[in-house]
N, C-alpha and C positions, 0 to 999 in steps of 0.2 A: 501798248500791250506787247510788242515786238522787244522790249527793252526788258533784259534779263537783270534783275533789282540786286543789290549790293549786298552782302551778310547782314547790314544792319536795319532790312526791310522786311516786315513782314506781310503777309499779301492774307485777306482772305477773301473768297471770292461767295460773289451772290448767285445762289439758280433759285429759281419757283420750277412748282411741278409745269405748267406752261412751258419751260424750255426741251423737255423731253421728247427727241426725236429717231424715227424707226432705225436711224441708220449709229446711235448709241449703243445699241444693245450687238450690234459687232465689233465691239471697243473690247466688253469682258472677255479674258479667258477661259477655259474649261471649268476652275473651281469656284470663279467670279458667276460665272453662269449658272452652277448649282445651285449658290448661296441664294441668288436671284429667285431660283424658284420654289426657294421653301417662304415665301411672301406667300401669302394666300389673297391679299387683296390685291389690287393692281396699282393703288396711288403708296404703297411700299414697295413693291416691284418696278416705279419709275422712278423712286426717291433714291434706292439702290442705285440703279442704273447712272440716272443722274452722276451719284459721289462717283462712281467709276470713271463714269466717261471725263468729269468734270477731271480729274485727279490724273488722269493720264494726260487730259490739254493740255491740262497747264506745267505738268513738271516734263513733258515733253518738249513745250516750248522754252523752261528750262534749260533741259539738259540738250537741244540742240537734234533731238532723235521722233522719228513717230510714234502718236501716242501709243499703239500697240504694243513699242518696242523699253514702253516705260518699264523696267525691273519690279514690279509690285511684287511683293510676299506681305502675307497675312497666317504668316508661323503663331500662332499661338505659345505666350512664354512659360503656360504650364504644362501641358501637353502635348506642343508639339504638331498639334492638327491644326491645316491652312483656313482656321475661322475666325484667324487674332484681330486686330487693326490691321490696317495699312501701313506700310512702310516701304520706301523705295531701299531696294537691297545698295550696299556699297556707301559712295559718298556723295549722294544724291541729296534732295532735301527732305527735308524734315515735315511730314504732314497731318492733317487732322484733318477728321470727314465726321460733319453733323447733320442731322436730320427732321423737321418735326412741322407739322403741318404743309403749309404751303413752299419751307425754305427750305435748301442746302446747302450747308456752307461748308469751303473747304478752306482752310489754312494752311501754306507755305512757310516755310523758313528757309533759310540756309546758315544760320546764325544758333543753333539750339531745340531743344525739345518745345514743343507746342501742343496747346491742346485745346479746341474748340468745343461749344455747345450750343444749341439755340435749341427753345424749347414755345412751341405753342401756347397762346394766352386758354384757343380753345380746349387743349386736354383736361379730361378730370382731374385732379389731382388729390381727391380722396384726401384718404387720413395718412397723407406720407411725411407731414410733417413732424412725426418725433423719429423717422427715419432719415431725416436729412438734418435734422437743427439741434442743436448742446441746448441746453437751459437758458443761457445769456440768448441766446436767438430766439430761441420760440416766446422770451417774453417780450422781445424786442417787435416779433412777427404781432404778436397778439396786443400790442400796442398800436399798431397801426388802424387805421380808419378799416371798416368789412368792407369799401369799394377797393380797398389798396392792400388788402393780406393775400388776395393770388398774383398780382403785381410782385410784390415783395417778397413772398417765398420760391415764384419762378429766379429770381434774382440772385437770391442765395445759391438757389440749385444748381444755376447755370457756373456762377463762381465757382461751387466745390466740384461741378462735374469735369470743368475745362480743367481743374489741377489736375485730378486724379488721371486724366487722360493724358495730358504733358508729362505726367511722372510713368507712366505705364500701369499705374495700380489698376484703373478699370475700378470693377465692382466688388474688387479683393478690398478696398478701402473702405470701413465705414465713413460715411460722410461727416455721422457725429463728431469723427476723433479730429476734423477740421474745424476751427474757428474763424470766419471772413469778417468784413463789416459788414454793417448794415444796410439796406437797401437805400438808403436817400445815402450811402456817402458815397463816396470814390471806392470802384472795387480794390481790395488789399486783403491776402493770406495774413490774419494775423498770428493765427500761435495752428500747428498739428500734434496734438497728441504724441509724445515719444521720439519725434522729429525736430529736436532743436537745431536752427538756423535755417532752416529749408524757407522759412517765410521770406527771409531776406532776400534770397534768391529767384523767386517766382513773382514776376508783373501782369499783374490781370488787368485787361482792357475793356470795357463796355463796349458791344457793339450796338450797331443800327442797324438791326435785319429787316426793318418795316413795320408797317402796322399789323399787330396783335401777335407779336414774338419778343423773345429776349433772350441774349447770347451775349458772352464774354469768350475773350481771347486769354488763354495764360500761357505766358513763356516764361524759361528759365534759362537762368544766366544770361537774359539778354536786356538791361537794365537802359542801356537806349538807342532801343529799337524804335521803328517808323512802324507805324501800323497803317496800312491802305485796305481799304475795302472797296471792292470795285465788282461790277455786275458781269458777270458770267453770260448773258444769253450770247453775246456776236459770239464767243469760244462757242458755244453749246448749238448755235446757227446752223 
């Protein structure tokens, strides 16, 4: 854990709500602390917490500095107000904070843009499916077995949500205008809408966040990268 990884590694780390402890929540700064308390429940107000605290360990341990002293902005790139992502200011690493049930996952680089997701088996997921899938997907979704179509559309989800975050689109992107494979293959961007050769460029990873989640790693321009995943509680201890 003391061994600071090489440009061509990328790190993401595991938290559960269980690692959440009282002395995290003087990790955040003044607008990290606001954001904190517009949660109204408290298992999102520790899941917050968590990415903070987690995000400042580890690129602290990093960059060599206290976690306090990690340079976080959260600039938003259309307006301007401190509510964007994460990002360590300067020549810091490159990172991504996901969220959803039991899990938190933070992804490092120092080799490129990155962009994590992990997404609960337990969440609804409603009728979101002609908001995330093209035609060739949702027949490919509704081909599957009805024990394996929330399986398989979290899998998509997870794929298009980890690009659009590596790219900085966010929710500016529709998901539609993305084409992935399909759930039983290897994740792979295959075509975006308007964006010719961008597929080439971005490697999505399958991860193992545990039982009853699903998450994918996507980086760009970084075609052979090491991907490690490694448990966060002794950082979070």
């Amino acid at each position: 854990m003391g061994i600071i990884p090489d440009m061509a590694t990328a790190e993401v780390w595991w938290a559960a709500l269980t690692d959440v402890r009282p002395w995290h929540a003087g990790l955040l700064d003044p607008v990290e602390r606001g954001r904190r308390e517009l949660y109204l429940r408290e298992e999102d107000r520790d899941r917050f917490t968590i990415g903070v605290a987690l995000t400042r360990l580890a690129c602290g341990a990093r960059l060599g500095v206290p976690p306090e002293r990690v340079p976080l902005i959260r600039t938003c790139p259309d307006c301007g107000a401190p509510h964007g992502a994460p990002r360590v200011d300067g020549d810091g690493p490159r990172v991504s904070v996901s969220h959803s049930g039991d899990r938190v996952a933070l992804a490092v680089t120092g080799g490129g843009p990155v962009g994590v997701d992990v997404e609960s088996r337990a969440i609804t997921t409603g009728d979101i499916e002609e908001q995330v899938l093209g035609p060739a997907e949702l027949a490919d979704l509704r081909g599957l077995a009805e024990g394996e179509r929330q399986r398989g559309l979290l899998a998509y989800w997870t794929r298009k949500e980890s690009i659009v975050k590596a790219t900085g689109d966010g929710l500016r992107a529709p998901l539609t205008d993305l084409r992935v494979s399909a759930p039983g293959e290897a994740p792979r961007l295959l075509a975006w809408a308007g964006r010719p050769g961008l597929a080439a460029r971005i490697g999505l990873h399958a991860l193992d966040p545990g039982p009853g989640h699903v998450a994918c790693l996507a980086l760009i321009d970084q075609p052979h990268a090491t991907v490690r995943e490694l448990s966060a509680a002794d950082l979070l201890s």
